[in-house]
N, C-alpha and C positions, 0 to 999 in steps of 0.2 A: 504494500500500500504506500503512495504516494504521501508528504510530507502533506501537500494540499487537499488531498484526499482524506486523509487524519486528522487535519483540523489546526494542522500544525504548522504556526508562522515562523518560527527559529528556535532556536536551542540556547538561548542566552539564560534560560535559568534552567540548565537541564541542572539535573539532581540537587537542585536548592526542595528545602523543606521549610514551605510558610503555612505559618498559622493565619487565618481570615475567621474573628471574631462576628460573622456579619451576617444575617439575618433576609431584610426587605430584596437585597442583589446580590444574596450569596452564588448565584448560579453565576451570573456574570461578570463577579468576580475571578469566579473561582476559574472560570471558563479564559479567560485574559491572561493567567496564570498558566493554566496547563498548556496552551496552543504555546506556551515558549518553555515550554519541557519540566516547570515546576511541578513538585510532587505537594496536592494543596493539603492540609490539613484543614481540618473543616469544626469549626467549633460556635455554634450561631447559641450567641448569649441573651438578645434582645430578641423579642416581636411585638409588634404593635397591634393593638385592637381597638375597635370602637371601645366609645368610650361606655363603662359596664351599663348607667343610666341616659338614656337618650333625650329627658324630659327638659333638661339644663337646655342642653341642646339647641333642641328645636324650639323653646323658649326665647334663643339669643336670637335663633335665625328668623323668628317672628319679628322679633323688633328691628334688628335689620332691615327688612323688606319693607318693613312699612319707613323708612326714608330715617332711622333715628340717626343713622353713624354719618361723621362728615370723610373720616378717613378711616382707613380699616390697614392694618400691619398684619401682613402674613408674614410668620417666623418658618414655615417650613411647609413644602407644595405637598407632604403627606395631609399635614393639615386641612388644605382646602380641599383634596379629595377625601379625605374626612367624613367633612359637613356635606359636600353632593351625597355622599353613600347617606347618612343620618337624613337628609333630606326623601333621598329616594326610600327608602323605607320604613319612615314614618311621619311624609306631609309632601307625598311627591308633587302636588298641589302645588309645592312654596316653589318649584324650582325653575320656571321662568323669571320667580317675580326676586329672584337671591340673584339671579344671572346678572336682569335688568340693574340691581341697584350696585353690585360688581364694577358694572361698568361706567355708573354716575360715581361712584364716590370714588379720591383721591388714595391710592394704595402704594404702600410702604414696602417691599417683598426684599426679607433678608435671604440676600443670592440668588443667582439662577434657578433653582429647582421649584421656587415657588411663583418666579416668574413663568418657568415652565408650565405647570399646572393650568397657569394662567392663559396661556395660548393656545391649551387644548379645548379651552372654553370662547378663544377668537377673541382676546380682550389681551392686552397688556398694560404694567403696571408702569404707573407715572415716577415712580422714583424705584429703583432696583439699587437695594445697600450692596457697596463693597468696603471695608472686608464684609463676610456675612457672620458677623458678631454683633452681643447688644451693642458694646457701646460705636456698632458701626452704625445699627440705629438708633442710636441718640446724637448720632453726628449727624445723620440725614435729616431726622427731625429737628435739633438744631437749626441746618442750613431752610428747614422749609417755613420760616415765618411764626409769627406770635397761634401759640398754642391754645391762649386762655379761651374759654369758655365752647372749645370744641369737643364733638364727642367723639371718641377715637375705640373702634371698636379695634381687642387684640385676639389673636389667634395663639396661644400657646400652644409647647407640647409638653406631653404627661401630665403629670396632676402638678405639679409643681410652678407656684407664681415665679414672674420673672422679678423678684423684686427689685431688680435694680432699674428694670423697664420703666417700672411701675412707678417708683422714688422719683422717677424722672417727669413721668407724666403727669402725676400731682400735682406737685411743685412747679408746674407750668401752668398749671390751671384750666389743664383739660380732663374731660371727664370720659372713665373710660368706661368702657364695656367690655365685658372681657368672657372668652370661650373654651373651652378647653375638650374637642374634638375627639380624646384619644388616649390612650391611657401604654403605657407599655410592660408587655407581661415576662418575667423570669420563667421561659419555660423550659431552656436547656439543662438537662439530667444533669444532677451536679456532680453523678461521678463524669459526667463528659467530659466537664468541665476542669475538675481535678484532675483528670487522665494528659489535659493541655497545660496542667502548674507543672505535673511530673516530667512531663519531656520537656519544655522549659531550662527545668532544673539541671535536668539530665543533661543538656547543653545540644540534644538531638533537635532544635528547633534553629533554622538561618536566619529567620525573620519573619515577624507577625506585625499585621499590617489592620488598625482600629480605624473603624470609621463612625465612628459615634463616642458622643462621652458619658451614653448610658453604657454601653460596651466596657470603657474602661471602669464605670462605680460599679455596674453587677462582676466583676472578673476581682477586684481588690473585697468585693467583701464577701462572697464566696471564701475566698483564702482567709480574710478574717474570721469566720464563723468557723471550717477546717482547721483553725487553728495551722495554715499553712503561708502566713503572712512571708516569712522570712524565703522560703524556697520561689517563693513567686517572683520577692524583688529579686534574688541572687538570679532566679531564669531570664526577668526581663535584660537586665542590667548586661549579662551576654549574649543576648540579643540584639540583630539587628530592628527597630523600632521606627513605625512607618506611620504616622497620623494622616486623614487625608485634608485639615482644617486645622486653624488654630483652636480654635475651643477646643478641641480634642485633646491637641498636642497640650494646650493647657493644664487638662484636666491630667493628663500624664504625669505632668513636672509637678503639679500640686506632690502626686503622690512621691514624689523623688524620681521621677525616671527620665534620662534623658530621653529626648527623640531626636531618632537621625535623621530623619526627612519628613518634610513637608513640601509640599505643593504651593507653589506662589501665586495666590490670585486665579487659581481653577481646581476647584473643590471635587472633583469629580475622579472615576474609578480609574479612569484611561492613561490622567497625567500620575496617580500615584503608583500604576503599575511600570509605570514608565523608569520615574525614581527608583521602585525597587531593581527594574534591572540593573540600570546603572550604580547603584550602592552594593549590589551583590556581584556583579563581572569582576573575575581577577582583576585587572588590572585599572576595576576602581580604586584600591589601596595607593595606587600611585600617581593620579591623577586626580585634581579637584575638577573637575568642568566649570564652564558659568553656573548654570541649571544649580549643580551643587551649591554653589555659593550661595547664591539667591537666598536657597532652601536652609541654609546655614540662619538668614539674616530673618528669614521668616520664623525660625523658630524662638529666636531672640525675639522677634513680634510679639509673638506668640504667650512668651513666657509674662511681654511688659503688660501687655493685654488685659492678663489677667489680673495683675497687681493694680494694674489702673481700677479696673473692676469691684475690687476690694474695696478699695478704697475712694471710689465715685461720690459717695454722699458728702465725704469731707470736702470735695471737690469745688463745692459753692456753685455748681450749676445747678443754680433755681430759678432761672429761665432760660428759654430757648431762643440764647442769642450769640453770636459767633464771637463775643468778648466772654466765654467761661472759661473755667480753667479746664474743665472736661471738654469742652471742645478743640482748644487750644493742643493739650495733651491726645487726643485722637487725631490729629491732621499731626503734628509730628512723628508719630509711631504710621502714620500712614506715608511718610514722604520719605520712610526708609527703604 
């Protein structure tokens, strides 16, 4: 059988061994991987479900349609197919009249993917955040005008509030609405799960590649509760370590781990498999690329990111005007 016929684009990662944490695109991950000869380990930590009561819901998406929200922030294009699904089977009724007001009110979409979503329904969004971080939307909200007494309807994900979104939107004087489409569920076996600390440990893993930063809190407390905290950091730590986002990589360093790559400015499976080739070929050890460097500087981003994050509220932006010190501090960490 032919290379082409196999499915097979080249050999640059023949007998590398990565772990893919990943759930929603694990086939197509995993599929990017193998056409260049990786052998994938498969370990899916996350899945996402509606959210368990639908009644919140179809609640918010009531008052939506009837003209409440002036702007509306999609945090993630799972999200807006979401509320279509929760629309479709339980008020399939709303969904011209959710479509229609989509497309009148002024929308915020942290990165592509929710922009995406958005052009599967023929509409795109008026401000598309880069980086796709909060406080990449508090800089675009920032740059977009006095907040006060606007109703801003938000999209989260999981149960969990954005409170630093939130702190933000407050304090501006806008009032929000807020939905939470989704929930995500712990369903991978947790000897699965433990079965990937052990090789890890064991030092049989080249590199594991997270693309979420529920991926990397369900992976650390698994090992917490195991009582296997210590074999997890020794396995990452000689590991090669691949995030496909700052928030991710973030959520990494939190825990102590460095990350060797990231993706500059394109969040997506294609540019991080790309990185791992290039970080795992022999004779990456010898050679930095640009690519590399970039990905160097992004994680540095990455890391400032999140400390800016922390510590946003001391920041004195309590309104959304392009003299704060939080906006100020996000357009420098962005002109890096």
């Amino acid at each position: 059988m032919s290379s082409t016929e196999s499915g097979i684009i080249d050999d640059t990662l023949q007998g590398r061994i990565i772990a893919i944490p990943e759930s929603r695109e694990l086939d197509i991950f995993a599929g990017l991987l193998t056409r260049r000869g990786a052998k994938v380990l498969r370990c899916p930590l996350v899945s996402i479900l509606d959210a368990p009561d639908p009644k919140p819901v179809i609640a918010w998406v009531n008052q939506f349609c009837i003209g409440e929200c002036d702007d509306l922030i999609l945090m993630t294009g799972e999200g807006l197919r979401r509320l279509l699904s929760s629309i479709s089977q339980h008020a399939p009724t709303l969904r011209p009249l959710f479509v229609d007001e989509l497309a009148r009110v002024r929308k915020f979409v942290r990165g592509p993917k929710p922009a995406k979503a958005l052009r599967e329904l023929g509409l795109s969004a008026e401000v598309i955040v880069s980086p796709a971080t909060t406080p990449g939307v508090i800089e675009a909200l920032c740059n977009a005008g006095d907040l006060h007494g606007r109703v801003i309807g938000v999209q989260h994900y999981g149960t969990e509030p954005n409170l630093l979104l939130m702190d933000f939107l407050r304090e501006a004087g806008a009032k929000v609405r807020e939905v939470y489409p989704y929930v995500y569920a712990d369903d991978s076996a947790d000897l699965e799960v433990l079965n990937l600390i052990d090789r890890l440990a064991a030092n049989e893993v080249d590199a594991i590649a997270f693309t979420s930063q529920s991926q990397v809190e369900r992976l650390f407390k698994l090992a917490q509760k195991a009582q296997r905290e210590v074999e997890l950091l020794s396995g990452l730590r000689q590991t090669m370590i691949a995030a496909v986002g700052p928030v991710t990589a973030a959520s990494l360093e939190e825990h102590g781990i460095t990350v060797d790559a990231v993706p500059l400015g394109t969040y997506f499976l294609k540019p991080l498999t790309q990185l791992l080739v290039r970080h795992l070929l022999p004779q990456a050890a010898h050679a930095v690329t640009g690519t590399e460097t970039r990905t160097i500087i992004c994680r540095a981003g990455a890391s400032r990111l999140s400390r800016e994050s922390l510590d946003a509220r001391k920041a004195g932006c309590s309104r959304p005007t392009s003299g704060c010190s939080f906006f100020r501090n996000c357009r420098t960490l962005s002109d890096q």
